[in-house]
N, C-alpha and C positions, 0 to 999 in steps of 0.2 A: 339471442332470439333469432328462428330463420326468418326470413323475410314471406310474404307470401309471392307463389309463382304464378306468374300470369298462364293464359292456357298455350299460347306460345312455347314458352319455355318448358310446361309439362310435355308438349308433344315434339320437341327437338330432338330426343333420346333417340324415337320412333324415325327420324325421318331417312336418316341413314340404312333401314332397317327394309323401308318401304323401296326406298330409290332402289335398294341391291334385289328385293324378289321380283319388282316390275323389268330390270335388266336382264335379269336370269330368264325370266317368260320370254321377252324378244330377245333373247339370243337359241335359244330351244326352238322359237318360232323360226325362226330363220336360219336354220340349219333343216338340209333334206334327209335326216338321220338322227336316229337317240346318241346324246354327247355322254361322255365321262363326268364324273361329277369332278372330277380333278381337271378337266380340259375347261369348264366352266369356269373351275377356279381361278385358274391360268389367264385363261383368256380377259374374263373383269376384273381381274385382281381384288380376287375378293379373298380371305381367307378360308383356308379348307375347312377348317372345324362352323366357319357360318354358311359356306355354301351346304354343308350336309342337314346343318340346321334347318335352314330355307326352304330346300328339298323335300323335309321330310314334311316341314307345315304345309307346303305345297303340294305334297301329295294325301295328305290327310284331309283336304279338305278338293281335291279331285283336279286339280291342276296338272299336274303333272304326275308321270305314272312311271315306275323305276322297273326294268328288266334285269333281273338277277342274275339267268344266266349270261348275260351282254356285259352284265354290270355301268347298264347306262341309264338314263333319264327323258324323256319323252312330254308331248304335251298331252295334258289327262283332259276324260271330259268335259271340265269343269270349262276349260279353255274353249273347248267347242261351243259348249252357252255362249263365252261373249264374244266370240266371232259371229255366231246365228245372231246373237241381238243386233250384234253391228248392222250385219249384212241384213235385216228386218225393216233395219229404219226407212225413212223415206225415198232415199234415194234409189234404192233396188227395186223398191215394189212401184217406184214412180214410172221409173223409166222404164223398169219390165212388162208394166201392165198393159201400153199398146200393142207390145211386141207378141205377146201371150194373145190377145184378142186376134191380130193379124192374123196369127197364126191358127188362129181358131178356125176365122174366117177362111182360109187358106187351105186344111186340109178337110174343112167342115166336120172336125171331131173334137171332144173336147179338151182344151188344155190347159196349164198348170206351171209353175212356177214354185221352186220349193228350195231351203235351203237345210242347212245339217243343222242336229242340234242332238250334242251326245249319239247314242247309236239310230235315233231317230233320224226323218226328215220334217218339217215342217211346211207346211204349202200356204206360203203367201200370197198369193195371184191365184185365181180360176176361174175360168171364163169356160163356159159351156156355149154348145154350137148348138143353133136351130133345132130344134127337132131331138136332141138328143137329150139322155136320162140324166138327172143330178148324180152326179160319184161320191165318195165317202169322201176324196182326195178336196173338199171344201177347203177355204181359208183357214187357217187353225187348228187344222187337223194333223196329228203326228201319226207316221207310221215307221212299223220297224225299216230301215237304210239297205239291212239285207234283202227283205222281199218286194222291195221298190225296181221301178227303174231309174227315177232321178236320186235313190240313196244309191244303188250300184253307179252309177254314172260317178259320183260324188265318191265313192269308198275308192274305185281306181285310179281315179285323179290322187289320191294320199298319198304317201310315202308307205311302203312295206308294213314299214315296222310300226307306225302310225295305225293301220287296221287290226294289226296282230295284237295289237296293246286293248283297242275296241272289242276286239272280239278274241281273248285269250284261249275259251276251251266251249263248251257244247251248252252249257249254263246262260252263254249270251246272248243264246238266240231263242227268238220266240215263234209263234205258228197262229197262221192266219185260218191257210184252207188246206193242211197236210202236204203242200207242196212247196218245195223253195230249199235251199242250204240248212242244215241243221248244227254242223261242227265245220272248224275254221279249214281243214282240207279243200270241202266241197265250195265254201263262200274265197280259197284263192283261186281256186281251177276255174268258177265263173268270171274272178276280176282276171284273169289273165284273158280269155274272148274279150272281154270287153275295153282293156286296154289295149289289144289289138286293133278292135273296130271305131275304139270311140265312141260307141254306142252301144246302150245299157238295151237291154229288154224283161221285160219279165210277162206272164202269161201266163192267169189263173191263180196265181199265189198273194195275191192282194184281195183279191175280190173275183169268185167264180166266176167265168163266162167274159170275162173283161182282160184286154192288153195294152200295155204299154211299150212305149220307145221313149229312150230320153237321152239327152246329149249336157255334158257339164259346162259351166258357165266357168270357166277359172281366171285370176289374174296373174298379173304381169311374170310372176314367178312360177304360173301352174300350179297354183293350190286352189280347190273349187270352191267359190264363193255360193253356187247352186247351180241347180238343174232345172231344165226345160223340158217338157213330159207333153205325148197326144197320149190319150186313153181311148178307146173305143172297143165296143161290142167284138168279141174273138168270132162270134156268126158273123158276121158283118165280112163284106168281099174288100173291105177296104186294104189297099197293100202299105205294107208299113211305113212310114213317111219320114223314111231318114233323112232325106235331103231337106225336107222343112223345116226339123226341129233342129240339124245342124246348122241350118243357117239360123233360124232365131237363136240359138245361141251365141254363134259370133258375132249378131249383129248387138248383141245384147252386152257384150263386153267389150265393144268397138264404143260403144255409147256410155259405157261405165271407164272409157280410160283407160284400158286395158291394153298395151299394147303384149301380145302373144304370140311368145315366140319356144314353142315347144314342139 
């Protein structure tokens, strides 16, 4: 007669299972480039026929995403969800939310707080300034990362190969107000300006008549945790307030621990 199995010993099978695809995640995370699925293997000592296993669950279910002509492996959007959930919690939107008011108060336009989520951004913080109109950009609210300026900000802080996985071919991109990137050409030609400048912009391609500026918040390794955005009226004589939002940004991950060195 078998004995019966406690739930312990039913899930022991599993646990070897689970330890190898959460190492595989932080070792992909932590690499600034898509690895080989045999460099993976290598490196955790895992067996080849389970790391292809892993892989392939993990990309079925949006973890991880595999470039064929590379013949490498990458972290999928799925990954992006729990990094936006991380970076959602209390501590970002804590310590962001004065920094976001300041800077309201500062350039007297309205500003915003947002981090990634899939090709999305998501806007945690908004603080609108005196006298100015409510924006779409509310708490809650996602928009497409390509016609943003805190998702460009956010898209050029990634790795290459990182965006190109995001945004494969002209199917990935969506349309606001008939202006903005449409295929992945024209969405690296704008991240190359912008990882020159540091600073994202976008103008009219969100919301007619309306611009932004925005600078990425990233940690200790340069990968961007989120973005810091003013929006204001495009009539409006206001000049663009790079130096404001770049400094809430740095001060914003001086305050999260961040030592940044990029």
């Amino acid at each position: 007669m078998i004995p019966d199995m406690t739930d312990a010993e039913h899930s022991r099978p599993q646990v070897p299972a689970a330890d190898q695809t959460l190492r595989i995640l932080r070792h992909l995370a932590g690499r600034p480039s898509p690895v080989a699925a045999s460099a993976i293997a290598r490196d955790l000592a895992i067996p080849r026929s389970t790391t292809y296993h892993l892989l392939s669950t993990l990309e079925t279910h949006g973890f991880v995403v595999h470039l064929p002509q590379e013949r490498r492996w990458a972290l999928g959007t799925s990954a992006f969800e729990l990094a936006g959930g991380y970076t959602r919690q209390e501590p970002l939107a804590r310590l962001g939310r004065p920094l976001i008011a300041a800077l309201a108060d500062r350039v007297g336009e309205n500003a915003h707080l947002a981090v990634m989520s899939g090709r999305d951004v998501l806007y945690i913080v908004e603080e609108r300034a005196a006298r100015r109109p409510a924006l779409i950009s509310d708490v809650g609210v996602r928009l497409p990362s390509h016609l943003t300026a805190t998702g460009r900000a956010m898209l050029a802080a990634l790795p290459r190969n990182q965006v190109r996985a995001l945004y494969p071919d002209a199917g990935a991109f969506t349309d606001r107000t008939g202006r903005g990137p449409d295929r992945p050409s024209e969405l690296r030609r704008l991240l190359q300006t912008v990882r020159a400048t540091a600073i994202a912009t976008e103008d009219g391609e969100v919301t007619a008549g309306f611009r932004s500026v925005a600078a990425a918040v990233c940690d200790h390794t340069g990968w961007p945790v989120a973005a810091v955005a003013i929006t204001w009226e495009s009539a409006a004589s206001t000049r663009e307030p790079i130096d404001a939002v770049r400094d809430a940004a740095r001060m914003l991950e001086s305050r999260l621990g961040y030592d940044r060195r990029r």
